[in-house]
C-alpha positions as CSV (number, residue, x, y, z in Angstrom):
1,X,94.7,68.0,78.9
2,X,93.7,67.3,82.5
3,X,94.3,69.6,84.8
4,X,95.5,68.9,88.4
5,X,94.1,70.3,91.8
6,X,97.0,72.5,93.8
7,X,97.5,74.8,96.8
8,X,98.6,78.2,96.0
9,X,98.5,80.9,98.4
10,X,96.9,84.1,97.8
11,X,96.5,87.4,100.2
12,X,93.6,89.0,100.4
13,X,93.9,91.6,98.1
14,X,95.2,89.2,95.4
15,X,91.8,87.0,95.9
16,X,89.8,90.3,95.1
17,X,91.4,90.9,92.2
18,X,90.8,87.5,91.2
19,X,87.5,87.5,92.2
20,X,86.6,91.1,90.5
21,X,87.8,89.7,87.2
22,X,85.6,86.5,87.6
23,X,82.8,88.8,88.3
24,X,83.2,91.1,84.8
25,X,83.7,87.8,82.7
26,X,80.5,86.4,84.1
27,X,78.4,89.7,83.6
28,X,79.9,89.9,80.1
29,X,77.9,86.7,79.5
30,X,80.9,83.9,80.2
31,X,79.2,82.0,83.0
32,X,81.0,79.3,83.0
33,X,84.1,80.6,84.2
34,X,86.4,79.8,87.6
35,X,89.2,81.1,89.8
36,X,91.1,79.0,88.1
37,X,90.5,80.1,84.2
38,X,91.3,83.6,85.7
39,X,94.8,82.3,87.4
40,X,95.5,80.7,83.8
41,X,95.0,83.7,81.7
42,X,97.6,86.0,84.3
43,X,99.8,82.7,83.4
44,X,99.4,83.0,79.8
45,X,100.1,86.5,80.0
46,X,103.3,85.5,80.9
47,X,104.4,84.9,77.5
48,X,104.0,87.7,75.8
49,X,106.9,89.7,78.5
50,X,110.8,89.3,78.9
51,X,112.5,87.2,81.1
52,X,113.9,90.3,82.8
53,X,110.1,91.7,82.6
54,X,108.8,88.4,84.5
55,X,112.1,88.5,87.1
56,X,110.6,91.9,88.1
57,X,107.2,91.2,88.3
58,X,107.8,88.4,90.6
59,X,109.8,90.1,92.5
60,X,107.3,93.0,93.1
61,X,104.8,90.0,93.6
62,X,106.7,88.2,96.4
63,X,104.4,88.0,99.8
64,X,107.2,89.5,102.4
């Protein structure tokens, strides 16, 4: 599987997050981890909620 360069946008806040996970994974001995492995893992996530769940999560996620 190849995967594909894109441009998302994040705030601030959201690249901390990101960032602060990376961070933990690569104390915890995973260096080899990205932005990008982190974005993929809150995707797979996705899969284990509702469709209602994921309706109201992007909703609350929406940049106003």
């Amino acid at each position: 599987m190849k995967a594909r360069p894109v441009s998302i946008s994040f705030t601030d806040s959201n690249l901390e997050a990101i960032d602060t996970h990376l961070r933990n994974e690569i104390m915890s001995g995973n260096a080899r981890v990205n932005r990008s492995d982190i974005v993929r893992a809150a995707i797979l996530s996705l899969e284990n909620l509702s469709s209602d769940e994921i309706s109201k999560l992007i909703a609350s996620a929406k940049l106003q």
